[in-house]
C-alpha positions in Angstrom: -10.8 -4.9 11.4 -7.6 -6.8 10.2 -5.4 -9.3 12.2 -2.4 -7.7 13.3 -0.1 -10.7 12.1 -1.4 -9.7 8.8 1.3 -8.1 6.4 0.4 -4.4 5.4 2.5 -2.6 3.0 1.4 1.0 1.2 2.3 2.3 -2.2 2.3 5.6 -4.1 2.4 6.8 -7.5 3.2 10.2 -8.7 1.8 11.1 -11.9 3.1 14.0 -14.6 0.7 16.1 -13.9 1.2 16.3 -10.0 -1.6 13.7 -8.5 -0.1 11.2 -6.5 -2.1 8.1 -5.3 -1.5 5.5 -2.0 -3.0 2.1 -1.7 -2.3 -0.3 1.4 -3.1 -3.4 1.2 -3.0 -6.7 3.9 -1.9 -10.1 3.2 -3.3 -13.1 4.5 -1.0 -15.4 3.8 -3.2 -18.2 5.9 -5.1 -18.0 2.8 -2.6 -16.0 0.6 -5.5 -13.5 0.2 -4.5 -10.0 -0.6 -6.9 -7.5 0.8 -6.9 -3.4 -0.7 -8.1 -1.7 2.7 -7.4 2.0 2.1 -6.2 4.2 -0.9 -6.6 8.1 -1.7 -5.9 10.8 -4.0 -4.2 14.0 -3.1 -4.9 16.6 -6.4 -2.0 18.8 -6.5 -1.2 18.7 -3.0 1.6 20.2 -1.4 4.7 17.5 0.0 3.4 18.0 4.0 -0.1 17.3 3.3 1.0 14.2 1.3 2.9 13.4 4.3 1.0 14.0 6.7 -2.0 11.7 4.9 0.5 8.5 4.4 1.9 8.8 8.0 -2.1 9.1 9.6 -2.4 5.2 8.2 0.1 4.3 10.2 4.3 4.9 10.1 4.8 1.7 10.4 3.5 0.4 7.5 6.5 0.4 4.8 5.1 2.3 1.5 6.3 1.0 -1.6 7.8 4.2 -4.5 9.1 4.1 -8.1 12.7 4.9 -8.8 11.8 7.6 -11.0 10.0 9.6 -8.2 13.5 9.4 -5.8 13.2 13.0 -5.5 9.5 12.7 -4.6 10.3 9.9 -2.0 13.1 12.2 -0.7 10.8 14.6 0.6 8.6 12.2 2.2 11.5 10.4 4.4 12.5 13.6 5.4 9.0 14.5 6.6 8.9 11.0 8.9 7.4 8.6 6.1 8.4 5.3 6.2 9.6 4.6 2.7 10.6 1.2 1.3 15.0 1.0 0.9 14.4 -0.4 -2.3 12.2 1.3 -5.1 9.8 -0.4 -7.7 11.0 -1.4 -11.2 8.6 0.0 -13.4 9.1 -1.6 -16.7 6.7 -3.0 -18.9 7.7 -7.1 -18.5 7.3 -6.6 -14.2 4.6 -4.1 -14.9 2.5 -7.1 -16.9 3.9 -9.7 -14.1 2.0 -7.8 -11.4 -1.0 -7.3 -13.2 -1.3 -10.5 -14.7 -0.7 -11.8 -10.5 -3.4 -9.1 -9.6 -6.1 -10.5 -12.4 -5.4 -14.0 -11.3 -5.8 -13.4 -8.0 -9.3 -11.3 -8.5 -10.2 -14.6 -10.8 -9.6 -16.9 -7.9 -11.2 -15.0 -4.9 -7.4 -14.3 -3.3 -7.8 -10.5 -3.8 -10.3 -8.9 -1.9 -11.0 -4.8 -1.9 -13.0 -2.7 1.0 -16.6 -2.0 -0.5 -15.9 1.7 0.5 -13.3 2.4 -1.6 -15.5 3.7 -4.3 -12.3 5.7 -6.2 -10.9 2.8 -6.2 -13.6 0.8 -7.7 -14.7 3.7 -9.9 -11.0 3.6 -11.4 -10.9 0.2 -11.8 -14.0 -0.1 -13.8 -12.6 1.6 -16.9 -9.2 0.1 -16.6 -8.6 -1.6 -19.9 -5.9 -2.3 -21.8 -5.2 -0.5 -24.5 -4.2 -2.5 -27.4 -1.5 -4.8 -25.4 -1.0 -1.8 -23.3 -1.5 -1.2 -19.8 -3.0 2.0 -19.0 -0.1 3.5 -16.5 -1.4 7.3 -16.4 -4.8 7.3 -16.6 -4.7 5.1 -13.3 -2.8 5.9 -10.8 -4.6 4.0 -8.0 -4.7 1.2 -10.0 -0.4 1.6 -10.2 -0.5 2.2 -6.9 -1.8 -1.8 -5.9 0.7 -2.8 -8.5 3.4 -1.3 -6.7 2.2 -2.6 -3.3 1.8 -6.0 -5.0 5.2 -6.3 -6.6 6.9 -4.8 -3.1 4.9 -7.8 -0.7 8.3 -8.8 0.0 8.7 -5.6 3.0 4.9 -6.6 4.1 5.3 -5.9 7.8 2.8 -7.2 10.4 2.2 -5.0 13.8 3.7 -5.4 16.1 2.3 -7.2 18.8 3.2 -6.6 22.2 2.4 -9.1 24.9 2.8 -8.0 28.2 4.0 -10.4 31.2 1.8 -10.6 34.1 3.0 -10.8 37.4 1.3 -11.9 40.4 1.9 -10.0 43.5 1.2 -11.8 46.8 -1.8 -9.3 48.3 0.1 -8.4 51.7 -1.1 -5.2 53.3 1.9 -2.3 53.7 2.0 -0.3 57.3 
């Protein structure tokens, strides 16, 4: 179970042939350890389903999008997600920023994923560059944790709500 002052944020990526992937990830930042605690993949599913699955993990979690999927991201605020106002810039120089952050932090122990999250390990396990290239459609999930990465900036703890106690004198009513 995570701390609620922990930062969560969610991402998605759409890929050309209709898959679309989510990641949310935590953020220590006591330890500035980022921590992958849920992703999926939704095969050719249908917008409401989509939804529906990104809204389950929680509508307050911001979920970070690309600016080429506006359209995409369009029909997800209007079915109650709770999008990030500004998209991710998917070019290659931030795209080899984030990973290069990502790989560091794996190096160093500050980037932590769920043992159940076998997709996700399963992807990352053949991620490899090819060439200079990073590998953008093959792995969604994998663009996915860049894009909650790069958008830590709308990380959102919950909410915590303290409640004030008050103490009634114990008088008896007739």
């Amino acid at each position: 179970m995570l701390p609620d002052d922990w930062g969560r944020i969610g991402a998605i990526e759409v890929s050309k042939n209709g898959n679309c992937a989510a990641v949310w990830i935590a953020y220590d930042r006591d330890t500035d350890t980022i921590h992958v605690y849920d992703s999926c993949l939704f095969r050719n599913e249908v917008w409401p389903v989509i939804a529906e699955g990104l809204n389950a993990r929680g509508r307050k979690v911001p979920v970070a999008w690309k600016k080429e999927d506006k359209s995409f991201a369009d029909e997800l605020l209007a079915r109650g997600c709770n999008l990030t106002y500004d998209s991710v810039d998917e070019n290659a120089a931030t795209t080899e920023v984030v990973a290069r952050t990502i790989w560091e932090r794996m190096r160093s122990g500050r980037f932590k994923v769920e043992k159940r999250l076998s997709e996700w390990r399963d992807e990352y396990k053949t991620f490899q560059r090819t060439g200079a290239k990073i590998p953008i459609e093959t792995h969604p999930l994998m663009a996915a944790t860049r894009h909650a990465v790069a958008s830590m900036e709308y990380a959102k703890a919950k909410a915590v709500v303290k409640t004030k106690q008050t103490t009634y004198p114990q008088i008896a009513v007739i």
